[in-house]
N, C-alpha and C positions, 0 to 999 in steps of 0.2 A: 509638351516639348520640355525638355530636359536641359539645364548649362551645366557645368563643368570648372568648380571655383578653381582657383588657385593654388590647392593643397588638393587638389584631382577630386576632390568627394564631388557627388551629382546630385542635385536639386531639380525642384522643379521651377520651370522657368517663370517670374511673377514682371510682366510687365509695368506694372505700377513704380516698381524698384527705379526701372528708367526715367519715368518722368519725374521720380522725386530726389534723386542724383542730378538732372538737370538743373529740376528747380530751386537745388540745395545750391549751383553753381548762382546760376540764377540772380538769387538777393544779396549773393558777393560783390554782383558789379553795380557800378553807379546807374539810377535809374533810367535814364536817356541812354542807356547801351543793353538795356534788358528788352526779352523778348516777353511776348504775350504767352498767356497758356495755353488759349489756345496752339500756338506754332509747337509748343512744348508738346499738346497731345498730337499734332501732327508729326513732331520727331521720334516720339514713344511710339506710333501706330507704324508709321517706316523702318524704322529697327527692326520691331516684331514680325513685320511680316518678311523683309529679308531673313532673318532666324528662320523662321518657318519654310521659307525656301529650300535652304539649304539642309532639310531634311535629316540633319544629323545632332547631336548636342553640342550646343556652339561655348568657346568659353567664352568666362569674363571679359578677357582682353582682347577678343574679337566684337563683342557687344559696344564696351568704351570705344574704339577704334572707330565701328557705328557712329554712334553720337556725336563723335568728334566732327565726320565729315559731312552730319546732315546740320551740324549748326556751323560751319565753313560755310552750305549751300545755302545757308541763310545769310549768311556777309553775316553775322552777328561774329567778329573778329575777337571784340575785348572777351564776351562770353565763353570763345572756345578759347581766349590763353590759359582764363579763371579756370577752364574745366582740366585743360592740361597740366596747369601749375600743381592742382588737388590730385589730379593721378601720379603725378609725378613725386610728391610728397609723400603719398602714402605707400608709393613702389619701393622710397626709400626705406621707411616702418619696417615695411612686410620683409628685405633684404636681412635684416640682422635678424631671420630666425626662423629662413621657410625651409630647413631642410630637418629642426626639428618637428616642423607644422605637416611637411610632409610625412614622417615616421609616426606621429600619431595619428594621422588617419589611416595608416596603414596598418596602425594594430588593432584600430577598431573596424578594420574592415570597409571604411567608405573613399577607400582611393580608389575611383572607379578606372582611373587611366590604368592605374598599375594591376587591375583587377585583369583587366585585358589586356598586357603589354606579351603576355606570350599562353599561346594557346594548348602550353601541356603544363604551367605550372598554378598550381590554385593557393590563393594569397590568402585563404581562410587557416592554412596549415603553419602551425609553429615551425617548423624548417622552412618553409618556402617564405615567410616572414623574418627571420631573421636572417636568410641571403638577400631579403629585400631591403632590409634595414642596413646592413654594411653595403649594401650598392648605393644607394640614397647619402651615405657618409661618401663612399669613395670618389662617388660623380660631386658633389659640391669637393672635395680637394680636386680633384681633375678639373675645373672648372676655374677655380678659385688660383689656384696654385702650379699644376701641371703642365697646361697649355695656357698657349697665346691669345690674348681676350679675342681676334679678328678669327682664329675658328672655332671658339669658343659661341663670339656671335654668328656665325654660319651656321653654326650646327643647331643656335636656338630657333631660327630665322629662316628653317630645313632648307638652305641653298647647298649645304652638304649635312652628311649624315656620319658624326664621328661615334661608330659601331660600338658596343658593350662599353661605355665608359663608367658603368659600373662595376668593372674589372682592373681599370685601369690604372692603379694607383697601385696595384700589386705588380711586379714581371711576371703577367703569366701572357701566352699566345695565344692563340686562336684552335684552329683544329689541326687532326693530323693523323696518319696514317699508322698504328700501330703493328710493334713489330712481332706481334704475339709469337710467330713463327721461332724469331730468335728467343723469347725469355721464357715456350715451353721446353726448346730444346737445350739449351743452355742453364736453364733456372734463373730466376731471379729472387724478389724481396720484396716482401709485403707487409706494411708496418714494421719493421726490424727483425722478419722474421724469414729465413731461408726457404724458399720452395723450390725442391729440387723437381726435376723430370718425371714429369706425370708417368704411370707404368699400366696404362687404362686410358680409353679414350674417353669414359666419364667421368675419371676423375682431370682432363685434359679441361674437358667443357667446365668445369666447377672452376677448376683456377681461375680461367677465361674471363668468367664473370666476374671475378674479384678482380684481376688486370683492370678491365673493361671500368668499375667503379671508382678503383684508383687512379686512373685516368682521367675517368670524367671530370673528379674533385680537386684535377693540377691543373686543367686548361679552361675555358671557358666554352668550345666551341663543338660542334660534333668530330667521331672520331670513327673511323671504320677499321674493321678486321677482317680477314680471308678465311672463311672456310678450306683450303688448301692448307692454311697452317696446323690443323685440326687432322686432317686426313694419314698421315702419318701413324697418328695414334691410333684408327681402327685396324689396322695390322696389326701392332703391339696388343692389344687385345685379341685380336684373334688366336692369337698363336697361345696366349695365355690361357683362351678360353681353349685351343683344341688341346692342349697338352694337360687342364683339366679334364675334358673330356676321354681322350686316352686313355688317363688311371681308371676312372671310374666305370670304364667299359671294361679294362683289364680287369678291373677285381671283380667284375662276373664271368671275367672268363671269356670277352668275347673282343676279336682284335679286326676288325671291319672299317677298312678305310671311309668307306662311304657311309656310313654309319657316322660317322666321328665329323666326319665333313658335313652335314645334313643338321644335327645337331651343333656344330657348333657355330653354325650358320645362323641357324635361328636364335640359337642364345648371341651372337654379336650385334644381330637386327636388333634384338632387344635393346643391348646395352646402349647402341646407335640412340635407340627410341628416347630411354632416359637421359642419356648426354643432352639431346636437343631440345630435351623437355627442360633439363637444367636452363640453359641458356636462356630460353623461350621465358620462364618462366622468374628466373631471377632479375632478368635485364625490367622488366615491369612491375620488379616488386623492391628492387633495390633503389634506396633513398640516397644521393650523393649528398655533398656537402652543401650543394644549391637549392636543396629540396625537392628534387623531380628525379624522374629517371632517365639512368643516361642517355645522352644523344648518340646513338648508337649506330650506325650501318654494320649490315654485313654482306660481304662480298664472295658472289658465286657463279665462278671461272673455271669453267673445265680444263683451257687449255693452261691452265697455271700448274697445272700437276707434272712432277717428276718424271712421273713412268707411269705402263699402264694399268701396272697394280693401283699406287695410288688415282691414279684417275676412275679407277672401277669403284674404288672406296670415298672418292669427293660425289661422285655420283651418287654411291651411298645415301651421303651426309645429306645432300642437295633434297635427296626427295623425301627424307624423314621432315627436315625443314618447310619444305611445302607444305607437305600433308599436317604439319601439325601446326601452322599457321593459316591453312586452308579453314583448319575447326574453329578457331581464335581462341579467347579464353574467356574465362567466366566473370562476369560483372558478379557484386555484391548479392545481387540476386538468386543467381546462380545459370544465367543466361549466358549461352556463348555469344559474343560481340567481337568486334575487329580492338586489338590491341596499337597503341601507338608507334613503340617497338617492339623490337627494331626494325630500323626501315632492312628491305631485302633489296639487292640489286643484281640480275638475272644476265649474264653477258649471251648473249645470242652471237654462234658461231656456225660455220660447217657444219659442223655435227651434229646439232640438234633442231637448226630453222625449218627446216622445209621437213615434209611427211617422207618416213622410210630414211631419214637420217637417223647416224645410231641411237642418238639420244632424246631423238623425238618427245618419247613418252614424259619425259622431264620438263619439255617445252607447254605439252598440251597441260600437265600439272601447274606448272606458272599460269597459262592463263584462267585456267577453272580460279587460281588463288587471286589474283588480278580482279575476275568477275566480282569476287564475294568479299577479299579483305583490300583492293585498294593495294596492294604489293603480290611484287616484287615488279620492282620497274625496270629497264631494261636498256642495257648499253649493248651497242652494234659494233661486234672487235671488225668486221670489215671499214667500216666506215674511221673508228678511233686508231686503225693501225694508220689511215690515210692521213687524219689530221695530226696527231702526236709523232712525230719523227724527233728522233734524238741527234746528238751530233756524229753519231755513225753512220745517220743514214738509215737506221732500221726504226719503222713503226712498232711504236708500244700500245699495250689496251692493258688498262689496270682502273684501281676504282678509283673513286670519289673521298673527298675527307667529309664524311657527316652527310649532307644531303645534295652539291653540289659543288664542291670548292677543289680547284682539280690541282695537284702540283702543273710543274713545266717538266718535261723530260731534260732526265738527267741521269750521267755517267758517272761511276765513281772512279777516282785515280787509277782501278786495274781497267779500266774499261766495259764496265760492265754496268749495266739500268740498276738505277735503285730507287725503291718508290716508301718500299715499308721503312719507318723509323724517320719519313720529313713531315714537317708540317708547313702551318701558314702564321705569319706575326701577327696579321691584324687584319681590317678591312676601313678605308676612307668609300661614303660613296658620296659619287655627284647628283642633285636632281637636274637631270636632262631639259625637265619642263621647265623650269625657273630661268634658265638661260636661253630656248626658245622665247620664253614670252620676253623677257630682257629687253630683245633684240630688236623687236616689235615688227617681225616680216621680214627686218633689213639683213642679208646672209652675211654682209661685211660684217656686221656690227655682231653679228652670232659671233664670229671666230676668236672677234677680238677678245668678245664676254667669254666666250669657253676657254680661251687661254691664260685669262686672268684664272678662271673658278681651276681649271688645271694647276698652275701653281699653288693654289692655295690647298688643291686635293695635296698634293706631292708634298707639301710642306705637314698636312696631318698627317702623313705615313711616316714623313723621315720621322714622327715625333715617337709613332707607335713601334718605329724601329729603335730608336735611340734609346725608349724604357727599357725594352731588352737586352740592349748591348750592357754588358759588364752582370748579366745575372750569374751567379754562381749555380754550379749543379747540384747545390743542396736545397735550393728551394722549392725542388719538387725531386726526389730520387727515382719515383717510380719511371720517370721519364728520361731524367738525363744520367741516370746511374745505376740501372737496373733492367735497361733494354728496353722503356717501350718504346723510346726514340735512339739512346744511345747506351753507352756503359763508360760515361767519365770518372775521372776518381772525384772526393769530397775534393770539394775549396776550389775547385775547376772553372773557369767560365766556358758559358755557352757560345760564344762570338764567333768560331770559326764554322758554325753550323747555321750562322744568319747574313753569312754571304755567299758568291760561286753559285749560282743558282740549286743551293742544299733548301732552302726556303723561299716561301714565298710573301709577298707582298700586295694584297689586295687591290684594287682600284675598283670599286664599285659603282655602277651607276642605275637610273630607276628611271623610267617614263620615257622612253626612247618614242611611245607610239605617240603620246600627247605632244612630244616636244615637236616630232613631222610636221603631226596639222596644226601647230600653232605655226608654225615656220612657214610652210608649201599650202596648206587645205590639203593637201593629201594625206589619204592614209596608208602605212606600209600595204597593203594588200593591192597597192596600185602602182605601177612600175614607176611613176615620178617619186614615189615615197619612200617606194622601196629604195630607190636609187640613192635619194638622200639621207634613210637611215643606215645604208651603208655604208656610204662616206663619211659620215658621223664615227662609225664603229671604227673605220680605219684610220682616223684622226685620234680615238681614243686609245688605239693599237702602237697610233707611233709617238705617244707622248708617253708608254712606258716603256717602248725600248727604247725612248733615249735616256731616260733617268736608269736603264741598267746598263747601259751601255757606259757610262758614267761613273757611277758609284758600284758597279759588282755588286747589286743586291736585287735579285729576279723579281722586279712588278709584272703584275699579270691583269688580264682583265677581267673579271666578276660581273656575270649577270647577277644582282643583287636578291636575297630572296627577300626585300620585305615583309613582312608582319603586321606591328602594332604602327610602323613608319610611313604605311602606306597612305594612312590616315593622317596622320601627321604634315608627312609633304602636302597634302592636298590642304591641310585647312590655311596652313602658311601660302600658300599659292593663291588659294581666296585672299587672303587677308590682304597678300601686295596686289594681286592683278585683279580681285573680285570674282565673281561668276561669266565664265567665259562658254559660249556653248561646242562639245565636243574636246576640251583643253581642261576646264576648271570646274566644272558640273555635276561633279560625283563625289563624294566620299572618301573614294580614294585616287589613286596615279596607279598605270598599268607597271607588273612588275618587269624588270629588263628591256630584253627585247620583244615580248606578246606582245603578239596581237591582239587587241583589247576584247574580254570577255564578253561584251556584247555584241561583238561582229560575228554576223551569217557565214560560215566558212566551213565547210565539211573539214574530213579530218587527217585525209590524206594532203588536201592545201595546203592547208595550216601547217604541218610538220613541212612540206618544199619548202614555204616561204623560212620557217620557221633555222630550216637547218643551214641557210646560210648565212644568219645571224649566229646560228651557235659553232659557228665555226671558227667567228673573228671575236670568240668569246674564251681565250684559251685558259683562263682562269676559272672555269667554272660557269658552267649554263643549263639547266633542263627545262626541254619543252613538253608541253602536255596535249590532253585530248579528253575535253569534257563528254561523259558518258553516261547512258541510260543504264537500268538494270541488265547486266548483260550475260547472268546465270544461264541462262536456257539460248545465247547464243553463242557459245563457245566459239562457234569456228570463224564469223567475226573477230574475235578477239583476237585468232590466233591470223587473222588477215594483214592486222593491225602491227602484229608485231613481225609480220615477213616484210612488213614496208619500212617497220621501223631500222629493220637489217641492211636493207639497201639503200636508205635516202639517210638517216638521221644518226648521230652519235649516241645520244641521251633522252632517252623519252619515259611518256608514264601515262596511263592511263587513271583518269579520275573518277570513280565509282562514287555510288554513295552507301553508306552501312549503316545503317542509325536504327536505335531502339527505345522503345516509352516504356518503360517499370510501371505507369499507371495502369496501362492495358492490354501491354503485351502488343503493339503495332509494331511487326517488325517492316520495317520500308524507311523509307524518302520523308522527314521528318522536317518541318519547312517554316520559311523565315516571316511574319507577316509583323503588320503595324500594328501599335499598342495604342490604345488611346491617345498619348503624348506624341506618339507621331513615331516611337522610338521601334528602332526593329528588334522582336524577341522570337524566339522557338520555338513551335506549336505542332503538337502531334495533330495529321488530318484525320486520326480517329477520335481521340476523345476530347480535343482540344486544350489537353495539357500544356502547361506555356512553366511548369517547374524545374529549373534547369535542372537542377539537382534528384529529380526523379527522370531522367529522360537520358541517355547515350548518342551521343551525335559525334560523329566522326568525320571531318574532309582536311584532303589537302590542301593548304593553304601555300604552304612554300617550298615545297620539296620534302618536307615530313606532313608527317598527317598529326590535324592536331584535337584536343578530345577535350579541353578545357573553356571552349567558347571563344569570343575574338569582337576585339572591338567595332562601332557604327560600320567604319570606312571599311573594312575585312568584312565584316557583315552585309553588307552593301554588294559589295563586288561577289560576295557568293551566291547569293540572292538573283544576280545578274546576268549569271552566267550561262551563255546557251549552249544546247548540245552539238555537238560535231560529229556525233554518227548516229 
């Protein structure tokens, strides 16, 4: 078994350590207040085996926490002040200097938390090291200096969860919907340098990716683009390429429409080929200023197209991107593998859901790509024209910013929807579970708790608003000066773009299904549970429309995607309520509104129950569908996603893609226990357990991540049963 010091490095756990921290309290106190050694190895052997319970690496300050309340159960009162007085003294030590204690374990590599705080970036690399060392500076000022000590301790004490606050010391936001559309047709500015109007649809994709970069390294959050803004440009290339074609037919003499058309068809397939290899190919190999590659979606909507040319030509675009996401790309090795990004998102309409629809053939290519890499996930414009209504009255369907995080519908002054160019300021979330256990059963005493933890969320948002207000448009140009949000002049502030529902404001929450059965015994999959996680959601529904109702600044609500937090909230959960069975017993908290990945549920359930949670989730929600290899049954897949068109907004199917470089096992690459009890990675052919020789791919939170994932994420993957 493994702990977890104070400066995140990981040890192996040495029992002995506790009994002689006792015993060291121990000869502190007067002898008539001392306990025997034996009780000492009675409190050393109860510690331990609780650790060992709890199956995961426990830290320091959950071990003390231990001791404390097994020499309580001992009435030995003076002993446990002696032992508190001594933690407490040396809390102070450690306070004047753990944020450089944290940066040097992190350049020698043993901050095992920050090794696993996010599942595509690797902390062994000089960039992703030195974004980790100015995050580690920024969150002690955010901490210290920024915010209010009361969410300060929330946020340590995971009763909320105050998001990137190793960003937050800067004005930068969240994610957001880029305008790429406007800054290829207009031009913009790249490093101080003019790029006019691509005159080529691959040299359109090449900008793209440099946008897409300069993006990445102004915000923190993910960011998505439309394929639709791109389609434009394989016209402009066409014509370019037939009017080459022409000449060169002319100077032999030979003037054949069909000819000229045949030819410069193929050479535009071509060119199509290379642009999406650009993309494809850049977005995975380009380095932002965070050290990873960008958080990228792309967005792929037939019915966003102009006319039916461009629609003939987004169609184009759509299946060169399949097919060449369908191959993946090559590991070091020279293996093709499923790539991280960009994530794809597939909108399922009329036209291509059902068999002998025009665009069928595009549909059955998404789910072959689905089967094998894990994407393209899939939004249902019937279903999102129903839930998204603007204030005209007419249903919108447009994408996601990053992996999940939805604007609100919204008009611009002429009356018209505008989606490209907003983004979101932040995200507060609440744990759901910590205020079910609060309450202890009693539903009064919940309301009362959730309306406190409510304020206190609303008070960490106004704060992630208030950084923002007064930013000038030169602290990022690519963004607020250069079209991929706006076109302000220098010395401008951003402010009248962070109210009117032009942005958004987060309110995140996590554990909806733990916090039920701590409340009811029930679990959403049972109509009393269900009943009361939706009332929950419509409680958390009406405490952001009255904080906009109020201030003009659109809060929305957020299914949260946890990560490295999932783990996080759970051990903080043990620490105040202990090990609760079915509430507190796992490693981590279920993400949103899921239904917990250990429940029996086929997969068409799952998604009913599922989408009427993600309905009163208007901030942002996807649901999933845990799956077998499902290469050789295509037309499941494609069942899958005819139901996702009629029941659900936002869904995704979870494959798995994994490969071993020690032997070539390509399959299902799997989690088992290490000696210490610790969960590691093991190829079931040759028993490979080296990360660093091995490829493993899953989605974890609406992106797919390729870097590994801490105990609690480890756990929950491991755990996870099939739905079809």
């Amino acid at each position: 078994m493994k702990i977890i010091k104070r400066n995140g490095t990981e040890e192996i756990f040495e029992k002995n350590k506790i009994y002689f921290a006792v015993e060291k309290a121990n000869a502190a106190v007067e002898e008539d207040a001392r306990i025997s050694s034996h009780q000492i190895d009675k409190i050393t052997d109860r510690v331990a085996k609780k650790c060992t319970k709890l199956k995961r690496a426990v830290s320091v300050e959950e071990i003390q926490d231990m001791v404390e309340r097994e020499i309580m159960a001992l009435g030995a009162f003076t002993l446990a002040k002696t032992y508190i007085t001594y933690r407490y003294t040396r809390e102070l030590v450690r306070r004047a200097n753990t944020t450089d204690d944290k940066i040097m374990a992190l350049i020698e590599c043993n901050n095992e938390e920050i090794k696993q705080e996010n599942s595509n970036k690797n902390p062994t690399v000089n960039s992703v090291q030195r974004d980790y060392m100015a995050g580690e500076v920024s969150k002690d000022i955010t901490k210290r200096l920024l915010l209010p000590r009361d969410i300060v301790e929330a946020h340590e004490e995971g009763i909320i969860h105050f998001h990137d606050a190793d960003y937050f010391a800067q004005h930068m936001h969240n994610c957001d919907l880029v305008n790429l559309g406007d800054m290829l047709e207009g031009g913009t500015v790249i490093s101080g340098t003019m790029i006019e109007k691509p005159h080529s649809f691959s040299t359109a994709c090449n900008i793209a990716t440099q946008i897409i970069a300069q993006v990445a390294s102004n915000q923190y959050g993910g960011q998505s683009i439309s394929l639709t803004h791109l389609a434009p440009f394989v016209n402009i290339s066409r014509q370019k390429i037939r009017k080459a074609v022409a000449e060169e037919l002319a100077s032999l003499g030979i003037n054949d429409e069909e000819a000229i058309t045949k030819i410069a068809e193929k050479r535009l397939r071509e060119e199509v080929n290379r642009g999406v290899q650009c993309i494809q190919y850049q977005v995975v190999t380009l380095l932002t200023t965070n050290g990873q590659a960008p958080f990228i979606t792309v967005f792929m909507y037939l019915g966003e197209a102009k006319d039916e040319t461009e629609r003939e030509d987004l169609a184009l675009i759509i299946e060169e991107v399949l097919r060449q996401r369908y191959q993946g790309v090559k590991n070091e090795s020279g293996v093709w593998i499923t790539p991280a990004f960009p994530k794809l998102i597939y909108v399922l309409e009329e036209d291509n859901v059902r068999e002998g629809s025009r665009y069928y053939y595009l549909t059955k290519l998404a789910a072959k790509c689905t089967a094998r890499r894990m994407v393209p996930d899939y939004i249902s414009e019937k279903i999102m024209l129903e839930n998204k209504i603007d204030k005209n009255g007419n249903g919108q369907c447009y994408t996601c910013m990053g992996c999940r995080s939805f604007l609100t519908p919204y008009v611009d002054e002429d009356g018209k929807p505008k989606y490209y160019g907003r983004f979101n300021q932040g995200v507060v979330t609440v744990n759901l579970v910590d205020i079910g256990l609060s309450a202890g059963g009693d539903l009064e005493k919940f309301w009362r708790v959730f309306d406190e933890r409510m304020k206190l969320c609303h008070r960490a948002l106004r704060a992630r608003h208030e950084r923002l207000v007064g930013t000038l448009s030169d602290a990022a140009p690519i963004l607020w000066q250069h079209g991929a949000l706006t076109r302000l002049p220098k010395g401008e502030k951003i402010d009248k773009y962070l109210y009117g529902g032009y942005s958004t404001l987060s309110l995140g929450y996590a554990g909806l299904w733990e916090c039920v059965y701590a409340l009811s015994g029930k679990k959403l999959t049972e109509p009393e549970g269900e009943a009361l996680g939706l009332e929950i959601m419509k409680k958390l529904n009406e405490y952001t429309a009255k904080w906009k109702s109020v201030e003009n600044i659109d809060y929305s609500l957020y299914g949260t995607p946890l990560e490295s937090t999932t783990y996080k909230f759970a051990k903080c959960l043990q620490k105040r309520f202990g090990v609760i069975e079915g509430v507190t017993d796992k490693s981590y908290i279920t993400n949103s509104y899921h239904i917990h990945v250990t429940e029996p549920i086929d997969a068409f359930k799952k998604l009913e129950i599922e989408s009427k949670f993600q309905k009163l989730s208007p901030g942002g929600a996807i649901s999933y569908i845990e799956v077998p290899d499902m290469q050789n049954n295509i037309d499941a897949v494609l069942g899958v996603m005819e139901y996702i068109y009629d029941h659900i907004m936002y869904a995704e199917l979870n494959t798995k893609s994994d490969f071993c470089q020690v032997c070539g096992f390509d399959g299902e690459i799997l989690t088992v226990e290490d000696e210490d009890g610790k969960l590691v990675w093991e190829c079931p052919s040759c028993k490979n357990r080296d990360q660093s020789k091995m490829n493993v791919a899953r989605r974890t939170c609406g992106y797919i991540g390729t870097q590994y994932w801490n105990q609690g994420r480890t756990q929950e993957i491991k755990e996870r049963v099939l739905h079809l």
